[in-house]
Structure formats: structure tokens, C-alpha cells
C-alpha positions as CSV (number, residue, x, y, z in Angstrom):
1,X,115.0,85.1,37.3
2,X,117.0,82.9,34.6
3,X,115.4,79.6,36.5
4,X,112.1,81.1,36.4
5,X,112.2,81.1,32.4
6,X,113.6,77.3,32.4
7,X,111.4,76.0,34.8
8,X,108.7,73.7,33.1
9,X,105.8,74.7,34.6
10,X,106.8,78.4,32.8
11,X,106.1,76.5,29.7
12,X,103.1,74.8,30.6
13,X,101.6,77.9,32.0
14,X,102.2,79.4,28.6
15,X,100.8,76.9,26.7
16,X,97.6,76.7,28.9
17,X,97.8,80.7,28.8
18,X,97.5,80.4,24.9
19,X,95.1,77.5,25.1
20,X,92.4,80.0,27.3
21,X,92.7,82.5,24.5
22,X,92.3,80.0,21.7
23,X,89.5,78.2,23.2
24,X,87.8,81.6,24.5
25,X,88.3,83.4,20.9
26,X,86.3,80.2,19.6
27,X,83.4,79.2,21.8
28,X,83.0,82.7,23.5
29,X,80.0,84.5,20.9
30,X,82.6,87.6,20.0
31,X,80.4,88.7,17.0
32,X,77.0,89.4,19.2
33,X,77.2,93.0,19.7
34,X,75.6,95.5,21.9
35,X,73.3,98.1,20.1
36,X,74.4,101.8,19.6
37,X,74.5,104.4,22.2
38,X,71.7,106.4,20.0
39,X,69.2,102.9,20.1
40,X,70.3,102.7,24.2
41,X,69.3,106.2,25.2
42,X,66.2,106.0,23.5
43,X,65.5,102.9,25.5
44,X,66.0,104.8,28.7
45,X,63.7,107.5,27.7
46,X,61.0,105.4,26.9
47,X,61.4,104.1,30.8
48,X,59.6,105.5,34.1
49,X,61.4,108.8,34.7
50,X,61.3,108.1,38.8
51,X,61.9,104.2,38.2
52,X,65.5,105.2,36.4
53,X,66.1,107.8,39.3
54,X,65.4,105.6,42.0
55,X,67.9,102.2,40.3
56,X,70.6,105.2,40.1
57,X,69.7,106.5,43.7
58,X,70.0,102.6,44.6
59,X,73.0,102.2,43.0
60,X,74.9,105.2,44.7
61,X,74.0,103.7,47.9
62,X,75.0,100.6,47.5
63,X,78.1,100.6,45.4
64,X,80.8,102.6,47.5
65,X,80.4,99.5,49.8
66,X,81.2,97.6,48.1
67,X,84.1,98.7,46.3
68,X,85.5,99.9,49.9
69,X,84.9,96.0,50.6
70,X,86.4,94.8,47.6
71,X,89.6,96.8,48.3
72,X,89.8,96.5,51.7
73,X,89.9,92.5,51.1
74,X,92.8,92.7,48.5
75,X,94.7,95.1,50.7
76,X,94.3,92.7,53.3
77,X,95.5,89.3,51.2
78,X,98.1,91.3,49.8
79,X,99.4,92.8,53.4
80,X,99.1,88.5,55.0
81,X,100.8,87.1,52.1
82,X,103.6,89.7,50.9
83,X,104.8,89.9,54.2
84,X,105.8,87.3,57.2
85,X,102.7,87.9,58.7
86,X,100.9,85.5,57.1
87,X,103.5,83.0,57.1
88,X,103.5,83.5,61.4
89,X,99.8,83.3,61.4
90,X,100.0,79.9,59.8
91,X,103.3,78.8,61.9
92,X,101.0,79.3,65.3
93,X,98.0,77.5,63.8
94,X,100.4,74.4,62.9
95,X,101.1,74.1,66.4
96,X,97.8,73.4,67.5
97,X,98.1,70.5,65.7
98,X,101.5,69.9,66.6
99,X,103.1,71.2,63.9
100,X,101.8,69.1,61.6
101,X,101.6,70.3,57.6
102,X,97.9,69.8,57.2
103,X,97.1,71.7,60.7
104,X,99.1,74.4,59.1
105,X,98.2,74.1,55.3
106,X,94.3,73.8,56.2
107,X,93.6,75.2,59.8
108,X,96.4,77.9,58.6
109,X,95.1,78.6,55.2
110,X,91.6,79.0,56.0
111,X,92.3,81.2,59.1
112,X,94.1,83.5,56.6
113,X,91.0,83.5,54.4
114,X,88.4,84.0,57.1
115,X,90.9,87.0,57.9
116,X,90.3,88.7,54.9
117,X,86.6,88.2,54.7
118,X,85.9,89.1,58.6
119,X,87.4,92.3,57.9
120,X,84.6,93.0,54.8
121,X,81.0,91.8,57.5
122,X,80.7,95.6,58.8
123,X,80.2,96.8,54.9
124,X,78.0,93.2,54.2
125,X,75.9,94.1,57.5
126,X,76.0,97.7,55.6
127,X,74.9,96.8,52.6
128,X,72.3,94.8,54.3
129,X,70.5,97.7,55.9
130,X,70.6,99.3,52.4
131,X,68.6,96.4,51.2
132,X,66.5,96.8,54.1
133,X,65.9,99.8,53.5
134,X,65.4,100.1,50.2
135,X,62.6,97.0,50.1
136,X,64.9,94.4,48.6
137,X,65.6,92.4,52.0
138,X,62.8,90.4,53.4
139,X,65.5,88.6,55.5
140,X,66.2,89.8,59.8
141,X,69.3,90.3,61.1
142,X,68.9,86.4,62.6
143,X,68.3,85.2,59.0
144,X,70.8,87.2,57.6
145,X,73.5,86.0,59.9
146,X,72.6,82.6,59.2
147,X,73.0,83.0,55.7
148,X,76.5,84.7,56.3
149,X,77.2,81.8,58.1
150,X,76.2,79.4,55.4
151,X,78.1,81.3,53.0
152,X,81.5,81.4,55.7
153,X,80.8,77.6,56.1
154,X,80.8,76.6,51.9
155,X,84.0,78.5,51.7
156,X,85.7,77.0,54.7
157,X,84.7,73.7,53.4
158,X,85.9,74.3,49.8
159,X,89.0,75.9,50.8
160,X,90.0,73.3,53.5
161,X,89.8,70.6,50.8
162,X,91.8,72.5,48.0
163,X,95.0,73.4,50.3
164,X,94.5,69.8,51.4
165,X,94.6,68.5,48.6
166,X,97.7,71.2,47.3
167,X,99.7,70.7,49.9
168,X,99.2,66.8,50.1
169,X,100.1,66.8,46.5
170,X,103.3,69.0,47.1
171,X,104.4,66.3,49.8
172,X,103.4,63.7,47.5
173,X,105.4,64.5,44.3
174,X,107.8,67.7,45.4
175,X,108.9,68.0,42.0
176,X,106.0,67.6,39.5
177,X,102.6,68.6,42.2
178,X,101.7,71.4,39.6
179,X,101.2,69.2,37.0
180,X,98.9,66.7,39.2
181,X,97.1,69.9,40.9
182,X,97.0,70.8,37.2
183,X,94.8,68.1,36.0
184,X,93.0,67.6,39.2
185,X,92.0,71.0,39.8
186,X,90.2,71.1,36.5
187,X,88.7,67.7,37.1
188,X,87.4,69.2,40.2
189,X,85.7,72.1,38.1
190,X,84.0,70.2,36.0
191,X,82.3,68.2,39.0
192,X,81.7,70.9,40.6
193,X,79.3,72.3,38.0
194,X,77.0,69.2,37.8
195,X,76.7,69.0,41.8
196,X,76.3,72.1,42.6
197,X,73.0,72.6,42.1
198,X,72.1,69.8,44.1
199,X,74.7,70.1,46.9
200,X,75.2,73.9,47.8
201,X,72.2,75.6,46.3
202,X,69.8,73.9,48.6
203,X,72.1,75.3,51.5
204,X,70.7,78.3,50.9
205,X,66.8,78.2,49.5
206,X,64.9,75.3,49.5
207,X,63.3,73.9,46.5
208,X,59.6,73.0,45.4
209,X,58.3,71.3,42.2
210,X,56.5,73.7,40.6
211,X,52.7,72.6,40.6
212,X,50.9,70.8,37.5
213,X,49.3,73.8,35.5
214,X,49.0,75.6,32.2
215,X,52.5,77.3,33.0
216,X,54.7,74.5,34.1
217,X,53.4,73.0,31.0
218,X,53.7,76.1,29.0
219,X,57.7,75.8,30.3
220,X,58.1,72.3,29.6
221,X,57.0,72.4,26.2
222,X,59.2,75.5,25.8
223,X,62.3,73.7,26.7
224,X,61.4,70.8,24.7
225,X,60.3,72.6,21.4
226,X,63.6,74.3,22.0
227,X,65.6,71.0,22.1
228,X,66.5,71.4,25.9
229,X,66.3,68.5,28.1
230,X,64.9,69.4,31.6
231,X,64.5,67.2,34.4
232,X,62.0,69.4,36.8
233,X,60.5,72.8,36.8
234,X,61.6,74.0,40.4
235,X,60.1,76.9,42.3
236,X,62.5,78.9,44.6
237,X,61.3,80.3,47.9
238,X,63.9,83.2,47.4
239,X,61.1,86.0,48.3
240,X,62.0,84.7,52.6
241,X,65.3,86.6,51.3
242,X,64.7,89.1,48.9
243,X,62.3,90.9,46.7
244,X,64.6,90.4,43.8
245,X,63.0,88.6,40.9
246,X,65.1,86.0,39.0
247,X,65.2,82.7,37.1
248,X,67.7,79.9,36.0
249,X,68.5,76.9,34.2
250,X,71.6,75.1,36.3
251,X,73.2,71.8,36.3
252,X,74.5,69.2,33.6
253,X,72.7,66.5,32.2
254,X,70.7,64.7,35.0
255,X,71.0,67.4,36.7
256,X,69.3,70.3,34.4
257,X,66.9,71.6,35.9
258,X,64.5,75.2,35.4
259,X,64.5,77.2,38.5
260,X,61.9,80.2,38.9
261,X,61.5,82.4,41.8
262,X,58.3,82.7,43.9
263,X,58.5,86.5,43.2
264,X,58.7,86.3,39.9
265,X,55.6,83.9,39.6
266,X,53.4,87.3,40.0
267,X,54.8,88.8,36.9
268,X,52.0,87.9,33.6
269,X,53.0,84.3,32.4
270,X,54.5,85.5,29.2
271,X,56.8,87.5,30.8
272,X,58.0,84.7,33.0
273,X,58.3,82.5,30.1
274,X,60.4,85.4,28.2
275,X,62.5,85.1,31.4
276,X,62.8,81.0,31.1
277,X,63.6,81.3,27.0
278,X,66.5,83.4,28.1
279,X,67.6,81.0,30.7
280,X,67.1,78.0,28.2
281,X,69.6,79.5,25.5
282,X,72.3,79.2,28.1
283,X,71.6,75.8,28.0
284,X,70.8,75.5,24.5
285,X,74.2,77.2,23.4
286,X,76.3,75.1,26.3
287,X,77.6,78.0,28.1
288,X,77.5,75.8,31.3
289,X,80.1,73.7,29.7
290,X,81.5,76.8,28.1
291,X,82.3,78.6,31.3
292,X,83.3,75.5,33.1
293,X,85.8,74.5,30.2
294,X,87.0,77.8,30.9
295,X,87.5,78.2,34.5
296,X,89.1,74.1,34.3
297,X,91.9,75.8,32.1
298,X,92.1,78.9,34.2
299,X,92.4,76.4,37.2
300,X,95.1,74.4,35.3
301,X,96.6,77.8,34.8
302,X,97.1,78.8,38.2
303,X,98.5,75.8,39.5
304,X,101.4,75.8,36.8
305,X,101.8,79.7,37.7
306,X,101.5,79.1,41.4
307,X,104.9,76.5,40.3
308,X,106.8,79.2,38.3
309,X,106.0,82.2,41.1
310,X,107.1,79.7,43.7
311,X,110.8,80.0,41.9
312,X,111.0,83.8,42.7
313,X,113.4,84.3,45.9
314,X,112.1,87.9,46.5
315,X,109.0,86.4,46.8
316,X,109.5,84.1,49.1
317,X,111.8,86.1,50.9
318,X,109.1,88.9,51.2
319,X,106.2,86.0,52.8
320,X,108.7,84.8,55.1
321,X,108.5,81.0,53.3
322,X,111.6,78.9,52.3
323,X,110.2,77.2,49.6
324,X,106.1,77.3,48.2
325,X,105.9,74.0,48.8
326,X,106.0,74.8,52.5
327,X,102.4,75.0,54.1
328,X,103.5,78.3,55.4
329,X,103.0,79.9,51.8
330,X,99.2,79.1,51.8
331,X,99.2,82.9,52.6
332,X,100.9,84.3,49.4
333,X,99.1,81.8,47.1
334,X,95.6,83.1,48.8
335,X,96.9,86.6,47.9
336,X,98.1,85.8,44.6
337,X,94.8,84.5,43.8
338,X,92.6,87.5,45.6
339,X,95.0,89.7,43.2
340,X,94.6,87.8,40.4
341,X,90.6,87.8,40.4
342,X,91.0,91.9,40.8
343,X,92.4,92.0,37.5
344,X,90.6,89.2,35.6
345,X,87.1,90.3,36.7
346,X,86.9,92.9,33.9
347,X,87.9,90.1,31.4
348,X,85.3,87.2,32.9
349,X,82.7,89.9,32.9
350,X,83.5,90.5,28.8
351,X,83.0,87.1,28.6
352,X,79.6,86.6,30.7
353,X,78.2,90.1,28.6
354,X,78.9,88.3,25.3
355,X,77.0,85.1,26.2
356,X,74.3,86.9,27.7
357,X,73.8,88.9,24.9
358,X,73.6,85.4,22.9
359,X,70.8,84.4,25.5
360,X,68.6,87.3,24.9
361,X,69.1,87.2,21.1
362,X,68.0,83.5,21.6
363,X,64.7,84.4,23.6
364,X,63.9,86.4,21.3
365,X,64.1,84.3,18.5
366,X,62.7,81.5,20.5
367,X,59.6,83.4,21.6
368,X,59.2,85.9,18.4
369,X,57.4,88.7,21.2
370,X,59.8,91.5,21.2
371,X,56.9,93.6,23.4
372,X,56.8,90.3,25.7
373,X,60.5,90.7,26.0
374,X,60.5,94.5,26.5
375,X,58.1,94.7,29.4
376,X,59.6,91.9,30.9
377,X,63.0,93.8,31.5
378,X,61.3,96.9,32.4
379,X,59.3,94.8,35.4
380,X,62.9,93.2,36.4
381,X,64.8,96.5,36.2
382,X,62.0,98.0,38.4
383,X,61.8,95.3,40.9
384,X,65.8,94.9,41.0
385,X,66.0,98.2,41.8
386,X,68.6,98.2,38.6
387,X,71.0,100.9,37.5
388,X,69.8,101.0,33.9
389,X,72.1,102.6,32.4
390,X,75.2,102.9,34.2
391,X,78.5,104.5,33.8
392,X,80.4,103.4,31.1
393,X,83.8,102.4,32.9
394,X,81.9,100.7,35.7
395,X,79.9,98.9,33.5
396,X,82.7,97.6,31.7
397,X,84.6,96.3,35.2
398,X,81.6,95.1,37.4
399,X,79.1,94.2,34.6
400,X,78.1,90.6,34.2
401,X,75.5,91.6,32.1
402,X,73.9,93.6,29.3
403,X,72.3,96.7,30.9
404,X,68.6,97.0,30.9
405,X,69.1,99.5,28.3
406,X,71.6,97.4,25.6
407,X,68.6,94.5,26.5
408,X,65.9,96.8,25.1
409,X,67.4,98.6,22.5
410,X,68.6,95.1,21.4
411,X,64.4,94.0,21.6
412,X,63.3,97.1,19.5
413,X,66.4,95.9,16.8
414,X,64.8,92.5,16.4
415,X,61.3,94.1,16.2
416,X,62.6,96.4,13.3
């Protein structure tokens, strides 16, 4: 335990520790709060009685699958990479490449992963009827599977180049890898955010140019009165997949671009513009670059963390590894990341509330139509089928969001 404390990387990890909450304290928008409970349950009761019924009656159906799923992944992780089974499932994967360390870091590592998510497709093809059921799934079970598919494939590909690259680096420089994997992890998340949208979303709708018209123009002149470079209005054909209504402003720099839904393009034009000034105040405020800063430090984090839980014995001991550098202990980091994400996701979702909060405040402000901004999450709590007013505790550890509620008591604040 004493060479745990002296290690370096225990320092480092520190440091970057302190670093996340310095730089999330500062550029997270703390002092946006979320209106009263009084202001939020008068916003429910001025909602369709049978439209808040059926978001709950949605919501019941949906969520025990997917906590059994979440759980049942974890459990899984934990079982691969806390004991030698992992480690053995790696060991037999090496040898169809002869042993070597990348047939076991990458053909070994990602068969552990799939492992973990193969077990989780009953509840997803569960959750799909669900959807199916309950109108929000336009997609069959061909289409679905192919998206699955898609989705397995990005993952494979993504995880086959970070244990290369890990264990290439361990190899490469046995003593000091974390501190490469370090930077080059976070170098790595800051690219990914200005490819994605060009690279992986197209894997899974495809993309028009919205036609010339009075709302394209009414959107371009939005983004442009609101000091937001765009370079395309982009029409999604999400409605092949679902009935859900959304829209989005992704990418950096070059790459900004406004994305709307099909579906949505029924709602009245104000509303989808109310939608768009949202989206725009992500991009106005820089929380693209905030959330990207902050996931390049977490990144940074792990890798120095990865270094100091690699000096516990027991550890080791218990995945049936000699040493974390060892290909064979792709198993245990996968776990100590799945276990890791458990108990962060309440803290990232704090985080995401906050600066959406910030990007309704800004619509507001930016479109001065409270009533605009009212209706318009009343039509996307309807057609989400959205729980609008959920538990408290649940909301507080699976909510990336402001309920529909907080979001139109927060409208009737700025009209007061």
C-alpha cells in the first residue's frame, strides 16, 4: 500500500483530480438554479392530465430494463475483471494470434467487452418492443438489428484502437506509459468532438440540407444575430427510427452545424426555432468545449489512476495478472472503468442539468416568447412520451436534463 502513495502517477492523479474540480467549479454554470417545488407542481397541473399519466405509465415500463441492464453489465465487468476469468478469456484469445500482446490486448479486450454488452441485447430487444409498442419505434426488428450492429461495430472500433494504443504504449515506455496515455488520451478527446459529427453520426441517420425557405432563413439569421457561426442547417431523417422529436447543434468550428429532425419539422415554426435557440446557447456559451475539456482531464485522470491501481497486489492477484502492463489486465481496467462510470454518472448528470438549464435561460432570452417556449416543451414532453416530473432520487442519478416541469416553471419565472 506504502508504494501506492509514492508512486508518481498517485500524485499526478491527484493533481488532475483537483484540476477537474477547479476547472468544473469555474466553467460549469453553478449559480443557474432550478425553480421551487411550489412553481414545478403548478407547472404539472397546468399539463394534460392523461398526457402526464401516460409519460409516467411509459416511464414504468421502460425503466426497470434498463436498470436490470445497467446492473447486469457492471456485475458482469466486475465478475471478468476481479477474477481470473477474464484474464483466461484473454490468454485463449492471444493464442489465436499466437500469443502475441496485441491479439491478446485487442482481440482479448474487446471480446471481454462484447461479453458484457451481449449479456444486456434480451433487455435492448425488450425495451424495443416497449417502444414498439408504445408508438415511439418506427424501426423493424431487421432495422433494429442493424442499428445494434452499427452501434456493436463503433464500440469495437473505438475500443480496439484505445487498448492498442494502451498496451502499445505500456511496451513502449514500461515505466512512464501513463503519462503518454495521459496526454494522448485527452488529445484523442478533443478530436473526437470535432469529427464526430461527420464520422459516426452519419453511421446511423443520414443527413439532408434543409431546403431554401422562410425557416432555414429564419434559423440562420437566429444563429447569426446570436453570434453563432453555423456552417449548414441539416435535416435528420430520424422519424425511419423513431417518433421522438429532437434538435442539435454539434461539432467545432468547420464543423458546427444545426441539426433538426424530420419529426419535429411538423411542430409551428416558432416552436422549432425555440427548440434551435436552446441548441444555439450550447454553442454560444461553449459547452462543447466545456464538456470536452472536461472528459480530456477525466481521460488524463484515468490513465494516471489506471498506473497507481496497477501497484495494488491484491488486485492483481484477484484478476489473475502479474503486472497491469500485461495485456491480460485489459479485463480489470474494462471493469474499473464500467464501475467507475456507475458512480460518476450522478456527478456528469449535475453537470449536463446545470448547462442545460443555462441553454433554456438562453432561449429564452434570445427569443423573448416565454408562451413560444412553454408550448414547445409541452409538444416535446408529449411526443417523447416524457416522465414530467419524475421521482426526485431518480432524477437526480439518471437525469441529463431539467424536467419538463423545472423547464416550465423556469418559462413562467422569466415571464413574471
Amino acid at each position: 500500500m506504502a508504494s501506492i502513495f509514492r508512486h508518481p502517477a498517485t500524485v499526478v492523479l491527484s493533481v488532475l483530480l483537483g484540476l477537474l474540480v477547479v476547472v468544473g467549479s469555474i466553467l460549469v454554470p453553478w449559480a443557474v438554479q432550478a425553480p421551487d417545488r411550489a412553481a414545478q407542481e403548478a407547472a404539472v397541473a397546468a399539463l394534460s392530465v392523461d398526457a402526464v399519466a401516460l409519460g409516467k405509465e411509459f416511464a414504468a415500463a421502460t425503466r426497470p430494463g434498463s436498470y436490470i441492464a445497467l446492473a447486469l453489465s457492471l456485475a458482469v465487468a466486475l465478475l471478468l475483471g476481479l477474477t481470473p476469468i477474464g484474464s483466461r478469456i484473454i490468454a485463449a484469445c492471444g493464442r489465436v494470434g499466437r500469443g502475441h500482446w496485441l491479439a491478446e490486448a485487442v482481440l482479448g479486450g474487446v471480446v471481454i467487452m462484447l461479453i458484457a454488452q451481449l449479456v444486456t441485447l434480451p433487455l435492448s430487444a425488450w425495451r424495443y418492443l416497449i417502444l414498439v409498442e408504445y408508438g415511439m419505434s418506427n424501426q423493424t426488428w431487421s432495422a433494429w438489428a442493424v442499428a445494434v450492429a452499427k452501434s456493436y461495430g463503433v464500440n469495437i472500433v473505438v475500443a480496439a484502437v484505445m487498448l492498442a494504443g494502451l498496451y502499445g504504449l505500456m511496451r513502449w515506455s514500461p515505466r512512464r506509459w501513463w503519462l503518454w496515455a495521459a496526454g494522448v488520451g485527452a488529445g484523442l478527446v478533443m478530436a473526437m468532438s470535432a469529427i464526430y459529427p461527420v464520422v459516426v453520426e452519419p453511421l446511423f441517420d443520414n443527413f439532408t440540407p434543409m431546403p431554401e425557405g422562410p425557416l432555414r432563413t429564419e434559423l440562420l439569421e437566429l444563429a447569426e444575430h446570436d453570434g453563432v457561426p453555423v456552417s449548414e442547417v441539416l435535416v435528420s431523417d430520424a422519424s425511419v427510427r423513431t417518433n421522438a422529436v429532437n434538435a442539435y447543434v454539434s461539432g467545432l468550428g468547420p464543423t458546427r452545424r444545426i441539426v433538426v429532425y424530420d419529426n419535429l419539422l411538423a411542430a409551428p415554426s416558432e416552436e422549432v426555432v425555440a427548440v434551435v435557440a436552446h441548441e444555439l446557447g450550447h454553442a454560444k456559451n461553449g459547452d462543447v468545449w466545456i464538456g470536452t475539456t472536461l472528459g480530456a482531464i477525466a481521460v488524463a485522470s484515468a490513465a494516471a489512476g489506471i498506473a497507481v491501481a496497477g501497484r495494488s497486489r491484491r488486485l492483481l492477484r484477484a484478476a489473475g495478472v502479474d503486472d497491469i502492463t500485461s495485456p491480460r489486465s485489459a479485463a480489470l481496467l474494462l471493469a474499473g472503468v464500467a464501475l467507475v462510470g456507475v458512480l460518476a454518472t450522478p456527478v456528469q448528470n449535475l453537470v449536463s442539468r446545470q448547462i442545460e438549464m443555462r441553454a433554456d435561460q438562453h432561449a429564452l432570452e434570445l427569443t423573448a416568447d416565454p408562451d413560444t417556449f412553454i408550448n414547445m416543451q409541452t409538444g416535446l414532453s408529449e411526443a417523447n412520451l416524457s416522465d414530467v416530473d419524475p421521482p426526485g432520487w431518480l432524477h437526480w442519478w439518471f437525469g441529463s436534463h431539467p424536467t419538463t416541469a423545472e423547464r416550465i416553471a423556469m418559462a413562467e419565472e422569466f415571464r413574471r
